[in-house]
N, CA, C and O atoms as CSV, one atom per row, in Angstrom:
chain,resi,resn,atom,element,x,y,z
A,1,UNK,N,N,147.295,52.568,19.188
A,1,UNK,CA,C,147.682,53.356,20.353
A,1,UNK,C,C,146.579,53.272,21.401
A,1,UNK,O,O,145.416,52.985,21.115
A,2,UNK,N,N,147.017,53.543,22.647
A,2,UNK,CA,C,146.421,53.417,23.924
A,2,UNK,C,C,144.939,54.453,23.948
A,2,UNK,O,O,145.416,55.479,24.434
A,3,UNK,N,N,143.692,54.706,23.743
A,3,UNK,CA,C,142.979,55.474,24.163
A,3,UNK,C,C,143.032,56.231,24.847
A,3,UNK,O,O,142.983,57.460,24.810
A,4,UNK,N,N,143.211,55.051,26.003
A,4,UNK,CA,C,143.546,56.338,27.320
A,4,UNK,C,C,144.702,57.446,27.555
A,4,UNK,O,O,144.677,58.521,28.154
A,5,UNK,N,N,145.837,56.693,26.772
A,5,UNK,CA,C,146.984,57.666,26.924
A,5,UNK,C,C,146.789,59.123,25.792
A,5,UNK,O,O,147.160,60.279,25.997
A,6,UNK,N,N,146.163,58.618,24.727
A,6,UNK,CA,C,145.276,59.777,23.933
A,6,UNK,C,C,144.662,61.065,24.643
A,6,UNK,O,O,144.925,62.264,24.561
A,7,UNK,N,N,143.851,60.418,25.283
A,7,UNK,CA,C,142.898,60.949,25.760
A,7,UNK,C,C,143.516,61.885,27.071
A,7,UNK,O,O,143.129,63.041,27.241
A,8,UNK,N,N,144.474,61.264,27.926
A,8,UNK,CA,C,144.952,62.250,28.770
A,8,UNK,C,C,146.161,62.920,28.357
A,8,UNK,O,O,146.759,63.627,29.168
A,9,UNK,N,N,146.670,62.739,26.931
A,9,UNK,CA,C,147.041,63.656,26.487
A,9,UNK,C,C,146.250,64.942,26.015
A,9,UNK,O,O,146.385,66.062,26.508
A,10,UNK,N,N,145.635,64.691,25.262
A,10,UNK,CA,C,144.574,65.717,25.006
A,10,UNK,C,C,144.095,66.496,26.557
A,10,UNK,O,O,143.958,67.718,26.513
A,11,UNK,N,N,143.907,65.953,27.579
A,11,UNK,CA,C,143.781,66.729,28.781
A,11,UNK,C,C,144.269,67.635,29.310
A,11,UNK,O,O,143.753,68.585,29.898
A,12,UNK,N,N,146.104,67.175,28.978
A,12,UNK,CA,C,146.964,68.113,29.327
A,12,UNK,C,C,147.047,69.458,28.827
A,12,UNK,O,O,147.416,70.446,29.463
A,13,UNK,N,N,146.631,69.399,27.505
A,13,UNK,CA,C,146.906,70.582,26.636
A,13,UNK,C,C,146.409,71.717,27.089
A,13,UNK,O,O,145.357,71.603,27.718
A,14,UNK,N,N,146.965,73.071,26.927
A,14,UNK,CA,C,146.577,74.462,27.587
A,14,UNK,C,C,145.682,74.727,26.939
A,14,UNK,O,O,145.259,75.839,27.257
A,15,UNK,N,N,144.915,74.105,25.845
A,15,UNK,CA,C,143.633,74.744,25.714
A,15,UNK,C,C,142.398,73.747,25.799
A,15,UNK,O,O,142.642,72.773,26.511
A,16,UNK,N,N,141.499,73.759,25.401
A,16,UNK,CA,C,140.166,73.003,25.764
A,16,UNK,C,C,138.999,73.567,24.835
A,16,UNK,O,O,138.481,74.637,25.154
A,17,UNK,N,N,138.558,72.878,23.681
A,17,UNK,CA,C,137.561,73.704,22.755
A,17,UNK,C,C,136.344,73.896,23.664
A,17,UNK,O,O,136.050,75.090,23.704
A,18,UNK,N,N,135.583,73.178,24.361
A,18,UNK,CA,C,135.097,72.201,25.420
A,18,UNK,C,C,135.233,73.483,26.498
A,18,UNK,O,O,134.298,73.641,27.283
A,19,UNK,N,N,136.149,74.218,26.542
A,19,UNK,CA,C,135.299,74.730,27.596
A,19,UNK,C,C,135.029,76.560,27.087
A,19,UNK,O,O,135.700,77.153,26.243
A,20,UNK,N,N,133.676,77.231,28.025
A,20,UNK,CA,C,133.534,78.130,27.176
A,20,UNK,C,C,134.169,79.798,26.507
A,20,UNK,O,O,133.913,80.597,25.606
A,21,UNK,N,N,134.963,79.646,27.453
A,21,UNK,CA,C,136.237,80.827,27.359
A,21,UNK,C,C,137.840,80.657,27.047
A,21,UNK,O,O,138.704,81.515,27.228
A,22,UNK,N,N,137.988,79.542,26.612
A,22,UNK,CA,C,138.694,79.098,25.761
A,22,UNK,C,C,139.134,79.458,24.163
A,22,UNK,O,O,138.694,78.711,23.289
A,23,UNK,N,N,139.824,80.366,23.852
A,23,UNK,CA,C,140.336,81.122,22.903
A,23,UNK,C,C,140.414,80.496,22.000
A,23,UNK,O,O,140.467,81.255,21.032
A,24,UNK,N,N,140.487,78.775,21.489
A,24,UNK,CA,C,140.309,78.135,20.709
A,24,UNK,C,C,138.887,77.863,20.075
A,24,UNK,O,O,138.675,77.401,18.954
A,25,UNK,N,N,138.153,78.163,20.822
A,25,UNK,CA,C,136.654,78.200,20.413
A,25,UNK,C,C,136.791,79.240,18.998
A,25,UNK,O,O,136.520,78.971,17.828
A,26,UNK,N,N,137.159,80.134,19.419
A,26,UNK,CA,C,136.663,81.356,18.192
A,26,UNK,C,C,137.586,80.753,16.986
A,26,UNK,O,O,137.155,80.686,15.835
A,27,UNK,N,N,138.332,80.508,17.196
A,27,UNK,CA,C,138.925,79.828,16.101
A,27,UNK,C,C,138.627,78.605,15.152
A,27,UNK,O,O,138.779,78.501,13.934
A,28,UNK,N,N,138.017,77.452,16.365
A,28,UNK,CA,C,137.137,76.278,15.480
A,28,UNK,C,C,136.560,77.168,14.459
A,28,UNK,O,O,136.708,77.217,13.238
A,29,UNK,N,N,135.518,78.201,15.705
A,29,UNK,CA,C,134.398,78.625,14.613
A,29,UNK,C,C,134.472,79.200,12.715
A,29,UNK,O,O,133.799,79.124,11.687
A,30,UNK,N,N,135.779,79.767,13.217
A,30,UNK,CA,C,136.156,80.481,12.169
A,30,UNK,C,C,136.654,79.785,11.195
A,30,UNK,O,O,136.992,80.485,10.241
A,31,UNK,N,N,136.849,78.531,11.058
A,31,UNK,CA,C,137.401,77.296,10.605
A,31,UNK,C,C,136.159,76.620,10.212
A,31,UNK,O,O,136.418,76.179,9.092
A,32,UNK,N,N,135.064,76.321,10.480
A,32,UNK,CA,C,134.291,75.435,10.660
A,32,UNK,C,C,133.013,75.974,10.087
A,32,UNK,O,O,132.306,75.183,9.462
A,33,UNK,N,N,132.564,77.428,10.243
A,33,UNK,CA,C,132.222,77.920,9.775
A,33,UNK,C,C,131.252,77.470,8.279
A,33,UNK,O,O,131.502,76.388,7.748
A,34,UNK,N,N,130.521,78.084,7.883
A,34,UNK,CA,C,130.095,78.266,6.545
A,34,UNK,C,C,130.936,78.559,5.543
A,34,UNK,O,O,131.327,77.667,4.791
A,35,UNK,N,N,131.316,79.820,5.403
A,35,UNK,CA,C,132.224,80.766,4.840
A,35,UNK,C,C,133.546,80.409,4.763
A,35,UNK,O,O,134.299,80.283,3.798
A,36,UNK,N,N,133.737,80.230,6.239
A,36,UNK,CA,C,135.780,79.772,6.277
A,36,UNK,C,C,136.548,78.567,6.175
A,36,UNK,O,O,137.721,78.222,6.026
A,37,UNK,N,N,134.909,77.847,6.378
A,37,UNK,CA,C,135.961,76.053,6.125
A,37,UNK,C,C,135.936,76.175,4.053
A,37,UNK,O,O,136.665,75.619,3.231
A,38,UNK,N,N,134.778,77.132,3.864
A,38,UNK,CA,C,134.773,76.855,2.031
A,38,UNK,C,C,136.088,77.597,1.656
A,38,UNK,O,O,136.840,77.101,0.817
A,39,UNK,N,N,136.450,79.072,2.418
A,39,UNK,CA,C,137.124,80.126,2.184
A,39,UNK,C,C,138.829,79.116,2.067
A,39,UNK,O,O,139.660,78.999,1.167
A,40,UNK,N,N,138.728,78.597,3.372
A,40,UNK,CA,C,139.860,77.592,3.141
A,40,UNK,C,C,140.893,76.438,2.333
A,40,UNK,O,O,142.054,76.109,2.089
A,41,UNK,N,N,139.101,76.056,2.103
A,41,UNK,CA,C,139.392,74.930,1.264
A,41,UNK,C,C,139.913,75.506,-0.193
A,41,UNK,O,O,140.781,74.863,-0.783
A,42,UNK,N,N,139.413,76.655,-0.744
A,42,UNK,CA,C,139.144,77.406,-2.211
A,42,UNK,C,C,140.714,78.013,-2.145
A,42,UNK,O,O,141.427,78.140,-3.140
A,43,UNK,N,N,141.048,78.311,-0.975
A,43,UNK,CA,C,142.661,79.165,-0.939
A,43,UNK,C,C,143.783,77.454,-1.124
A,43,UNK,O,O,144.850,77.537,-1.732
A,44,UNK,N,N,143.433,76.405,-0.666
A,44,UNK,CA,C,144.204,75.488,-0.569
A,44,UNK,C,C,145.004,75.125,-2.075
A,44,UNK,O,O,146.142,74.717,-2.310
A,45,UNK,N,N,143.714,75.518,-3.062
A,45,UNK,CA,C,144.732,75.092,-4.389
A,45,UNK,C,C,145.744,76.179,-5.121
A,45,UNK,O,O,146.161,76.277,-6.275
A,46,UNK,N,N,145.931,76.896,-3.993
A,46,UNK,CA,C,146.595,78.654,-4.312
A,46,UNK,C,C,146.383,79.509,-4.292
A,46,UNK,O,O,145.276,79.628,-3.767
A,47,UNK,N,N,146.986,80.866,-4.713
A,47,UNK,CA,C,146.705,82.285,-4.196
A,47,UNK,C,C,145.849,82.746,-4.570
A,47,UNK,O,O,145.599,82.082,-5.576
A,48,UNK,N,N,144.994,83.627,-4.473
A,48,UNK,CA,C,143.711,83.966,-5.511
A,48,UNK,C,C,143.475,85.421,-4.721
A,48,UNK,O,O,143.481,85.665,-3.515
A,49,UNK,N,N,143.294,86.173,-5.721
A,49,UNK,CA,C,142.420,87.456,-5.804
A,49,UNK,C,C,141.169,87.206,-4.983
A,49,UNK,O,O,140.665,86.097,-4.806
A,50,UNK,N,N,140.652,88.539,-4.423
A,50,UNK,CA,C,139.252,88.939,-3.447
A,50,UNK,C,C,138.145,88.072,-4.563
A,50,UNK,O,O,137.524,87.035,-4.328
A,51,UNK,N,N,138.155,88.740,-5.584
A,51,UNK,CA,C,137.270,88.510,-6.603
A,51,UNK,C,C,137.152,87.143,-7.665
A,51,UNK,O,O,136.317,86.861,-8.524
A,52,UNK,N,N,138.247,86.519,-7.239
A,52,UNK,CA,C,138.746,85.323,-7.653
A,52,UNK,C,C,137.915,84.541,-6.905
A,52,UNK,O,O,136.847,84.067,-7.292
A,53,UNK,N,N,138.388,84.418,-5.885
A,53,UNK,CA,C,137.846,83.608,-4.242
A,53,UNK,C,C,136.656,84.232,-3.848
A,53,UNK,O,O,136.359,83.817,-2.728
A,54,UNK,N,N,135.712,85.172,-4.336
A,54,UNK,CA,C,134.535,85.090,-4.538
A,54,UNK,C,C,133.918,84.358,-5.392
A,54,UNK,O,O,132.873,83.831,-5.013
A,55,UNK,N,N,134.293,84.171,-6.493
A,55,UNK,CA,C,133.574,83.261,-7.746
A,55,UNK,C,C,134.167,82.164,-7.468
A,55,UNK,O,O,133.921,81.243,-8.247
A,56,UNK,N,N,134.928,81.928,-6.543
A,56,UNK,CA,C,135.043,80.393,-5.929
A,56,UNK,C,C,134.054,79.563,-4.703
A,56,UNK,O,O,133.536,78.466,-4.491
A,57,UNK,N,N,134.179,80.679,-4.201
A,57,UNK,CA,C,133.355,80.173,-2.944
A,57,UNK,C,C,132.317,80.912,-3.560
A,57,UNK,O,O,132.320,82.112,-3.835
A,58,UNK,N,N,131.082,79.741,-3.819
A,58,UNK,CA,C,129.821,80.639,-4.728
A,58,UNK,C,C,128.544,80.879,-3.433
A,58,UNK,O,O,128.190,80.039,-2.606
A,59,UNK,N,N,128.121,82.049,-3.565
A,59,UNK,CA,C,126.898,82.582,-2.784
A,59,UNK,C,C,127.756,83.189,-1.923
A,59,UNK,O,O,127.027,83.430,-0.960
A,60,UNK,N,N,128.770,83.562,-1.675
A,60,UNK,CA,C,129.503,84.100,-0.546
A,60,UNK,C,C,129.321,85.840,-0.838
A,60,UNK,O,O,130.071,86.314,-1.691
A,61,UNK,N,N,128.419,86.698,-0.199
A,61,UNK,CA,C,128.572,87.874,-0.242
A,61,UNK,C,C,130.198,88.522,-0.048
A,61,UNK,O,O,131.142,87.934,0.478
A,62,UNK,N,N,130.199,89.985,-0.675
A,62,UNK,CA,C,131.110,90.708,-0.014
A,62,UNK,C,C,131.466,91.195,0.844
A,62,UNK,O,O,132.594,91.678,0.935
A,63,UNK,N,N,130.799,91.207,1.524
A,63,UNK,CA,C,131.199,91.849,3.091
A,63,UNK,C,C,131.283,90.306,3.970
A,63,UNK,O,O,132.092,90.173,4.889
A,64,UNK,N,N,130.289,89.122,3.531
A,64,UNK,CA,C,131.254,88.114,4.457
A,64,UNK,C,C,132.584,87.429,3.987
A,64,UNK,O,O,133.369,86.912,4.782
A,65,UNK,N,N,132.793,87.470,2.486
A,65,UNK,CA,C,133.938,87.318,2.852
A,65,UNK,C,C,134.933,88.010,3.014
A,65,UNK,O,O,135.985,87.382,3.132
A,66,UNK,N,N,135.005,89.553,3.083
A,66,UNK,CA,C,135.914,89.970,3.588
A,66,UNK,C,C,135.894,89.747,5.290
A,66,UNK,O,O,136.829,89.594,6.075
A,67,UNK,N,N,134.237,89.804,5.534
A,67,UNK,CA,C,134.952,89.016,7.095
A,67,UNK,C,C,135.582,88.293,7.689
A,67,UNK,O,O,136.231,88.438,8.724
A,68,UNK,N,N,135.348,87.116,6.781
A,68,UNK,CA,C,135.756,85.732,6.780
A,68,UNK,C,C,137.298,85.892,6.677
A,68,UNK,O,O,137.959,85.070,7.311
A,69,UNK,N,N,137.982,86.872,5.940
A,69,UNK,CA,C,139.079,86.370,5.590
A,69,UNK,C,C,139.804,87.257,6.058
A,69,UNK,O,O,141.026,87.138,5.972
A,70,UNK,N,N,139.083,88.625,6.813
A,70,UNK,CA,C,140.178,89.057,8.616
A,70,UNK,C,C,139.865,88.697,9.115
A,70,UNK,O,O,140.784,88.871,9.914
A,71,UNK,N,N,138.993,87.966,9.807
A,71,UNK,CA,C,139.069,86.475,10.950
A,71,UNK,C,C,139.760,85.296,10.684
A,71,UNK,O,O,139.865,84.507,11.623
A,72,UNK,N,N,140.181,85.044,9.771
A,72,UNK,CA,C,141.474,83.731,8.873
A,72,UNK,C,C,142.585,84.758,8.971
A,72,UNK,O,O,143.583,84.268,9.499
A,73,UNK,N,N,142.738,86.192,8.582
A,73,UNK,CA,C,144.296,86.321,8.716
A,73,UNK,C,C,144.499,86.643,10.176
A,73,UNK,O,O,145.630,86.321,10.540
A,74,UNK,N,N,143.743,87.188,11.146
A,74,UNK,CA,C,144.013,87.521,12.257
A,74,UNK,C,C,144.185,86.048,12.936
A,74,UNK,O,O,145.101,86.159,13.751
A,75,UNK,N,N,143.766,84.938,12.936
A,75,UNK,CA,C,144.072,83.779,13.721
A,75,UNK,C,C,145.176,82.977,13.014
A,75,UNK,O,O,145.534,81.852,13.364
A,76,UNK,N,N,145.819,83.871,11.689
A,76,UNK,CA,C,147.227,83.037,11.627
A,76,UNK,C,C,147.041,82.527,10.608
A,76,UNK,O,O,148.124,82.305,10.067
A,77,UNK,N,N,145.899,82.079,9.798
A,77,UNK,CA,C,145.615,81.254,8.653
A,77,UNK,C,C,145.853,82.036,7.128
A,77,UNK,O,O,146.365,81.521,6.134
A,78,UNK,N,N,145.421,83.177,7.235
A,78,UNK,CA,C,145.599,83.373,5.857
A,78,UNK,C,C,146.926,84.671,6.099
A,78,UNK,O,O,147.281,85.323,7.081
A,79,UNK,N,N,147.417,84.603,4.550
A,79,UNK,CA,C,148.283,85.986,4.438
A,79,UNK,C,C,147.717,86.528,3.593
A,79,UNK,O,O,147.251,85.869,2.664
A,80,UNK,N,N,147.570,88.005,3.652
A,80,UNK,CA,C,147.029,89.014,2.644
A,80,UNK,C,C,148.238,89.926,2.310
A,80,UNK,O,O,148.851,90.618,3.123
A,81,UNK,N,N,148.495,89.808,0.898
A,81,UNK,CA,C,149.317,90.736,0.307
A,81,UNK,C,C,148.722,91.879,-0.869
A,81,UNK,O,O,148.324,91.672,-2.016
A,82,UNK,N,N,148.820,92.979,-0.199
A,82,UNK,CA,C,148.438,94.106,-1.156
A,82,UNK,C,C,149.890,94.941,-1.920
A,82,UNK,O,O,150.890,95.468,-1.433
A,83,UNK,N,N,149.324,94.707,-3.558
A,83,UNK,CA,C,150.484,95.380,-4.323
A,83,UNK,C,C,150.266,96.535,-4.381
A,83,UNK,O,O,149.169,97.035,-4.135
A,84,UNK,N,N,151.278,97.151,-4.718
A,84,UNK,CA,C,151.006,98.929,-4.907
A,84,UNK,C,C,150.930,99.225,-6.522
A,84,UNK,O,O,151.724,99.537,-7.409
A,85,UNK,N,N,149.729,98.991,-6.417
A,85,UNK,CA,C,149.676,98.879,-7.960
A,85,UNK,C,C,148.571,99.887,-8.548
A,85,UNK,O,O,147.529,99.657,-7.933
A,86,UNK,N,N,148.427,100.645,-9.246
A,86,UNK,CA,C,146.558,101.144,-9.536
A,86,UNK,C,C,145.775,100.309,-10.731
A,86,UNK,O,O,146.352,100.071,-11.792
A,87,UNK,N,N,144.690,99.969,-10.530
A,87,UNK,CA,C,144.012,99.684,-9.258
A,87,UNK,C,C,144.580,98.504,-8.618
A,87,UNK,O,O,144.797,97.383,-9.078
A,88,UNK,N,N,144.813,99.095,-7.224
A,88,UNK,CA,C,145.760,97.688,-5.935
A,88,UNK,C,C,145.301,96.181,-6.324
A,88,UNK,O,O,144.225,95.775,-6.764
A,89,UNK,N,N,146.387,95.565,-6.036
A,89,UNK,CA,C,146.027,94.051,-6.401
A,89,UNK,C,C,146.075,93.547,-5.030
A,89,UNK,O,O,146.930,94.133,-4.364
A,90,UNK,N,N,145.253,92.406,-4.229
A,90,UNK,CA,C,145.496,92.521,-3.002
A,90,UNK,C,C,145.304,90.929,-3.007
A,90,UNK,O,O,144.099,90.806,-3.225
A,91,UNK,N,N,145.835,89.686,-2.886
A,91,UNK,CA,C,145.938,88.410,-2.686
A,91,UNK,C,C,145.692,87.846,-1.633
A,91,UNK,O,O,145.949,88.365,-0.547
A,92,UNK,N,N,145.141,86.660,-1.769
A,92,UNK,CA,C,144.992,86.137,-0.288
A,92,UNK,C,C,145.748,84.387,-0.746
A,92,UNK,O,O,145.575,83.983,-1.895
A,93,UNK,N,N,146.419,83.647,0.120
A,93,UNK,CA,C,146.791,82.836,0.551
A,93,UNK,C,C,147.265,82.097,1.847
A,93,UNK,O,O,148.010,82.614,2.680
A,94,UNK,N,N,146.761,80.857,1.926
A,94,UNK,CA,C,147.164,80.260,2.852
A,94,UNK,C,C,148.733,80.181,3.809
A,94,UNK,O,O,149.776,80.177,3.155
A,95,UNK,N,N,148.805,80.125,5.245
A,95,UNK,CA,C,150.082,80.459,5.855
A,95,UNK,C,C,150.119,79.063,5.956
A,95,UNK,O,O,149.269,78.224,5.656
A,96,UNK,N,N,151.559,78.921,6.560
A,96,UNK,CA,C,151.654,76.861,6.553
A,96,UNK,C,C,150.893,76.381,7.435
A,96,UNK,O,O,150.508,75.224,7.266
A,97,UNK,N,N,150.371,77.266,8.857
A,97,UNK,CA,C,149.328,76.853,9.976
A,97,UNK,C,C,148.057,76.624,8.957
A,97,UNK,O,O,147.415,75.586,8.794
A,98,UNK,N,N,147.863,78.053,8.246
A,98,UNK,CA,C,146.585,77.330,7.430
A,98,UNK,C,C,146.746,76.070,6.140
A,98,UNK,O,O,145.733,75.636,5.592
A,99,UNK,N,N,147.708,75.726,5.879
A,99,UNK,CA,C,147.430,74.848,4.854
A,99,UNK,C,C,147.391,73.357,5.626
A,99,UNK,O,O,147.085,72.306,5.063
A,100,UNK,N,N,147.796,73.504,7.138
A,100,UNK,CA,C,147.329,72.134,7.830
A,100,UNK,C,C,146.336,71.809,8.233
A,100,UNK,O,O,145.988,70.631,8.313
A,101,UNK,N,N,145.346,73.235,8.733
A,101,UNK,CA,C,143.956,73.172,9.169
A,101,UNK,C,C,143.120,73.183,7.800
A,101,UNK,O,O,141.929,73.082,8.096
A,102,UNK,N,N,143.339,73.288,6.107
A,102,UNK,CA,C,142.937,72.423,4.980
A,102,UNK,C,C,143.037,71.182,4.388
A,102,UNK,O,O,142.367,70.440,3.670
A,103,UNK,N,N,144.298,71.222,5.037
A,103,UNK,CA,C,144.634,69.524,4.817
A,103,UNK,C,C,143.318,68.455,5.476
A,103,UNK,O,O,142.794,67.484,4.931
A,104,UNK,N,N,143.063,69.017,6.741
A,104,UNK,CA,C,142.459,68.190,7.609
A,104,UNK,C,C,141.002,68.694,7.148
A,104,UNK,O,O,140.140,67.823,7.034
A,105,UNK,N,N,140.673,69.968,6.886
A,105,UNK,CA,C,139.317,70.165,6.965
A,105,UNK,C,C,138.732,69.415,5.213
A,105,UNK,O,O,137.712,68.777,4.953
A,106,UNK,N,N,139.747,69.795,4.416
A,106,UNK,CA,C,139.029,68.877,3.060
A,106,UNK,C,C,139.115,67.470,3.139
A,106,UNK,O,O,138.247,66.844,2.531
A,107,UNK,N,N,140.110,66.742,3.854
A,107,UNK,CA,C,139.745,65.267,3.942
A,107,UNK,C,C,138.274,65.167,4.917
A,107,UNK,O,O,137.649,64.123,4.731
A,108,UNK,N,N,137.855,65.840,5.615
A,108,UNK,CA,C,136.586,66.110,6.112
A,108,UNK,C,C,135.573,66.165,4.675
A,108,UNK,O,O,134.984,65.224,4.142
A,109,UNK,N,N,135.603,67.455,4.314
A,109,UNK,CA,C,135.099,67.398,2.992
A,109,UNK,C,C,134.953,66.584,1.739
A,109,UNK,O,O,133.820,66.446,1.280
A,110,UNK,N,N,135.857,66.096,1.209
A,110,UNK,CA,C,135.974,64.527,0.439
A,110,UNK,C,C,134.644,63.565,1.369
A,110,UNK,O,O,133.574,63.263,0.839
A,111,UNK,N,N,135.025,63.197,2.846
A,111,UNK,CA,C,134.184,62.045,3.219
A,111,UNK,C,C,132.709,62.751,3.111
A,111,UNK,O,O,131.622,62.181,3.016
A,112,UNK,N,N,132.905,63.746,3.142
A,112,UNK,CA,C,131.011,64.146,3.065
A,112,UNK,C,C,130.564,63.775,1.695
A,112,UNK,O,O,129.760,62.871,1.467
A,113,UNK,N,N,131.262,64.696,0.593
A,113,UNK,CA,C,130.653,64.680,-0.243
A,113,UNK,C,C,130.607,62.739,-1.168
A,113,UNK,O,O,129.870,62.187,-1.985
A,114,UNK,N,N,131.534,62.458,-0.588
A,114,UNK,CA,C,131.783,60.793,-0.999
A,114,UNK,C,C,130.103,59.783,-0.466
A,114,UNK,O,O,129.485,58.887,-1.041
A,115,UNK,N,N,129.894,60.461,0.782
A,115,UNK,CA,C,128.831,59.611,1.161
A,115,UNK,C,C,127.256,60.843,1.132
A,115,UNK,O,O,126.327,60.912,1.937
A,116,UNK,N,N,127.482,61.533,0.052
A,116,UNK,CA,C,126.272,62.080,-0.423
A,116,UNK,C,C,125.499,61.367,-0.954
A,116,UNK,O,O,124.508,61.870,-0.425
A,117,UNK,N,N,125.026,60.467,-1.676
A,117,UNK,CA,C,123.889,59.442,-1.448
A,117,UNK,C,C,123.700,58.887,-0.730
A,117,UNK,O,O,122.532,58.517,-0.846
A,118,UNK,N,N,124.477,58.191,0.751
A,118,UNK,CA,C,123.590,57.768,1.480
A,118,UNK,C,C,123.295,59.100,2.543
A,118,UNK,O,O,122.606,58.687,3.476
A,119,UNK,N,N,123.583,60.464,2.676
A,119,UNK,CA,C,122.984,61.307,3.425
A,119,UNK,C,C,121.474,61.552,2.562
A,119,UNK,O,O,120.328,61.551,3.013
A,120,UNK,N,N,121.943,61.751,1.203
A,120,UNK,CA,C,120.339,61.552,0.862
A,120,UNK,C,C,119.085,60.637,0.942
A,120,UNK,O,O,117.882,60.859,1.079
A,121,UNK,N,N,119.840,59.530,0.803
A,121,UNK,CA,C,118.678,58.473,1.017
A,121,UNK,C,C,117.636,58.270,2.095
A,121,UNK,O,O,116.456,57.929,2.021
A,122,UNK,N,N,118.926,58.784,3.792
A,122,UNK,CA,C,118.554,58.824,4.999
A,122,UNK,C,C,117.558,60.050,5.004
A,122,UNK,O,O,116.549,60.082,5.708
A,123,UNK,N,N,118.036,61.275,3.954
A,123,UNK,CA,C,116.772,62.513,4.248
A,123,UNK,C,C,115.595,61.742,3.806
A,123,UNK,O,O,114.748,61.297,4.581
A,124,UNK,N,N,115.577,61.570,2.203
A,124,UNK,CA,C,114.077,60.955,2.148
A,124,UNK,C,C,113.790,59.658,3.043
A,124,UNK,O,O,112.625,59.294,2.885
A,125,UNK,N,N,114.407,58.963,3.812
A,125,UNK,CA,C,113.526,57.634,4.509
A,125,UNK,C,C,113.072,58.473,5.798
A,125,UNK,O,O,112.124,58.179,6.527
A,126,UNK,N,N,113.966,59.624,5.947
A,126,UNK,CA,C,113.388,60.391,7.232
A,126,UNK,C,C,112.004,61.283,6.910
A,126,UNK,O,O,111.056,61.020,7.650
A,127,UNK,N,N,111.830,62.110,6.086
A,127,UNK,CA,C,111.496,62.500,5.202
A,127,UNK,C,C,109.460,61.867,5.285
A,127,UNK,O,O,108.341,62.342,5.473
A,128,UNK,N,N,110.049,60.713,5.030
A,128,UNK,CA,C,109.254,59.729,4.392
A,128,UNK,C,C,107.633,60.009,5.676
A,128,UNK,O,O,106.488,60.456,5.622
A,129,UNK,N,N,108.876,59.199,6.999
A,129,UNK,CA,C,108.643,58.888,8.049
A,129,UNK,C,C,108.076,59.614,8.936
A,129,UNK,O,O,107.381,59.338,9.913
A,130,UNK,N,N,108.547,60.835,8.373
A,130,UNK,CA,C,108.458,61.798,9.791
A,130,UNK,C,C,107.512,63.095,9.125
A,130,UNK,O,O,107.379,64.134,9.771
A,131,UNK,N,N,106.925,62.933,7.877
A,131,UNK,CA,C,106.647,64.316,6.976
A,131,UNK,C,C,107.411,65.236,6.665
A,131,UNK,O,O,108.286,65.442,7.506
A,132,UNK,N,N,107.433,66.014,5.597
A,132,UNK,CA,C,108.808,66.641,5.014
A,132,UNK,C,C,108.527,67.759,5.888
A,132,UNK,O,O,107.316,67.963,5.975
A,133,UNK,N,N,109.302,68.613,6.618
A,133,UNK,CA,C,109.713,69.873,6.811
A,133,UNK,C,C,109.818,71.334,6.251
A,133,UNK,O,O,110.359,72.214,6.920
């Protein structure tokens, strides 16, 4: 396909990550994130409990990910279902908007972790070169 016709498609569109009041910004972030691209990826293989999807996404405090994951349901990505149960059971899973922004963000993920030896190699030749940090 044409670049250019790409590219001024992408122009047309009503939003712009690119620029700084652009309502899509907060959303990359929340996507892209530390917390929410892992939070994402960990909901992608199914529904899971608060406490579930804590011992998934590992080092993730409690209070960020409950942040994390009303900033994912408020932008459309996640659904939270609370049972009426004692003690409440309260689920989190992906909406179909979010299981496309996982689709895309773990094939992201796969290529990282696929070319984790040569990101390492490049730290130590940098490393090497430059004195460690």
């Amino acid at each position: 396909m044409d670049t250019t016709h790409e590219r001024t498609e992408a122009q047309d569109l009503p939003y712009n990550v690119f620029a700084k009041a652009c309502p899509s910004r907060g959303t990359l972030e929340h996507v892209t994130g530390r917390w929410g691209g892992l939070t994402i990826g960990a909901l992608y293989e199914g529904s899971l409990r608060f406490n579930e999807l804590r011992r998934r996404v590992d080092g993730v405090s409690e209070k960020m990910l409950s942040q994390t994951l009303h900033a994912l349901e408020r932008d459309g990505l996640v659904h939270r279902e609370a049972q009426p149960t004692n003690p409440p059971r309260v689920d989190y899973e992906l909406t179909p908007l979010g299981r496309g922004v996982a689709e895309r963000l773990l094939s992201l993920i796969h290529f990282v972790e696929g070319q984790m030896d040569d990101v390492l190699d490049a730290r130590q030749r940098y490393d090497e070169t430059r004195g460690a940090l």
